[in-house]
N, C-alpha and C positions, 0 to 999 in steps of 0.2 A: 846411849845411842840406840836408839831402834831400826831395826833392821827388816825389812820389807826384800824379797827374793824375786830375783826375773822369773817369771814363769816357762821359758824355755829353758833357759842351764843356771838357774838356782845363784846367780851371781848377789853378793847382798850388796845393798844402797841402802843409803840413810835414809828416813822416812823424808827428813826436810829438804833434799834434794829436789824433790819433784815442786817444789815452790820457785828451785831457780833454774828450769828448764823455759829457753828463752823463746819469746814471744807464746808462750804459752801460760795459760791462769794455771792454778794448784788443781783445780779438776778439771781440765784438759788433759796433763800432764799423768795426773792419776788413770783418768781414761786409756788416754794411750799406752803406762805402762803395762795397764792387763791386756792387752793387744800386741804391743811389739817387746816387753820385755827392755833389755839392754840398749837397745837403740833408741830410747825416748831420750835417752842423753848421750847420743852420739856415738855410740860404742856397741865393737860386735858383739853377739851370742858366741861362747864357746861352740855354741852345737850340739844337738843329742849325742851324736854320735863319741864325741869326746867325754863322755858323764861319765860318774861312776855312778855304782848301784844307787847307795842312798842319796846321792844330787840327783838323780834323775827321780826319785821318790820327792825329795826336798821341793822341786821345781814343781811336780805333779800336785803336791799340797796347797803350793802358793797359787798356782791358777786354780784351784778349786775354792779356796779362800776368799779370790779376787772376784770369785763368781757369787758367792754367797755374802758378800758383804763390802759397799763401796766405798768402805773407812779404810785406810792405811795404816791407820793406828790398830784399827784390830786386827789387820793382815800380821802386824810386826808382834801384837802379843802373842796371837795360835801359834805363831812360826818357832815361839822361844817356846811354847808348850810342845810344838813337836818336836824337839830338839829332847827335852824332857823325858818325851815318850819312848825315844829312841835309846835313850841311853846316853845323850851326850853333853 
């Protein structure tokens, strides 16, 4: 499974979810998840405020990733390299 992170609370989703986000194409869907995060599939953001240290590092990585590159497949590889980096 590859795993792609909300960019506001680090939440993980499959990468092939954004394929059955309805009345939406796969890059639409991709679109909007670097923009709204959790709610491109219906569902809240925990919220910063409820993070801990390294998810809110986790979530900071994915929206920097989501900016440098419009693949999801390479959001979900870096993400398992930070995971790596981190010690986890």
């Amino acid at each position: 499974m590859a795993d792609i992170y909300c960019p506001k609370c680090a939440e993980p989703w499959d990468v092939y979810e954004l394929h059955d986000v309805d009345g939406l194409t796969f890059d639409e869907a991709r679109a909007k998840f670097t923009r709204e995060g959790c709610e491109t599939f219906g569902n809240k953001c925990t919220g910063d405020d409820e993070l801990s240290e390294y998810a809110r590092l986790k979530a900071q990585a994915s929206a920097v990733l989501m900016d440098l590159s419009p693949h999801p497949d390479d959001w979900a590889a870096d993400m398992a390299d930070f995971d790596l980096m981190m010690g986890l």
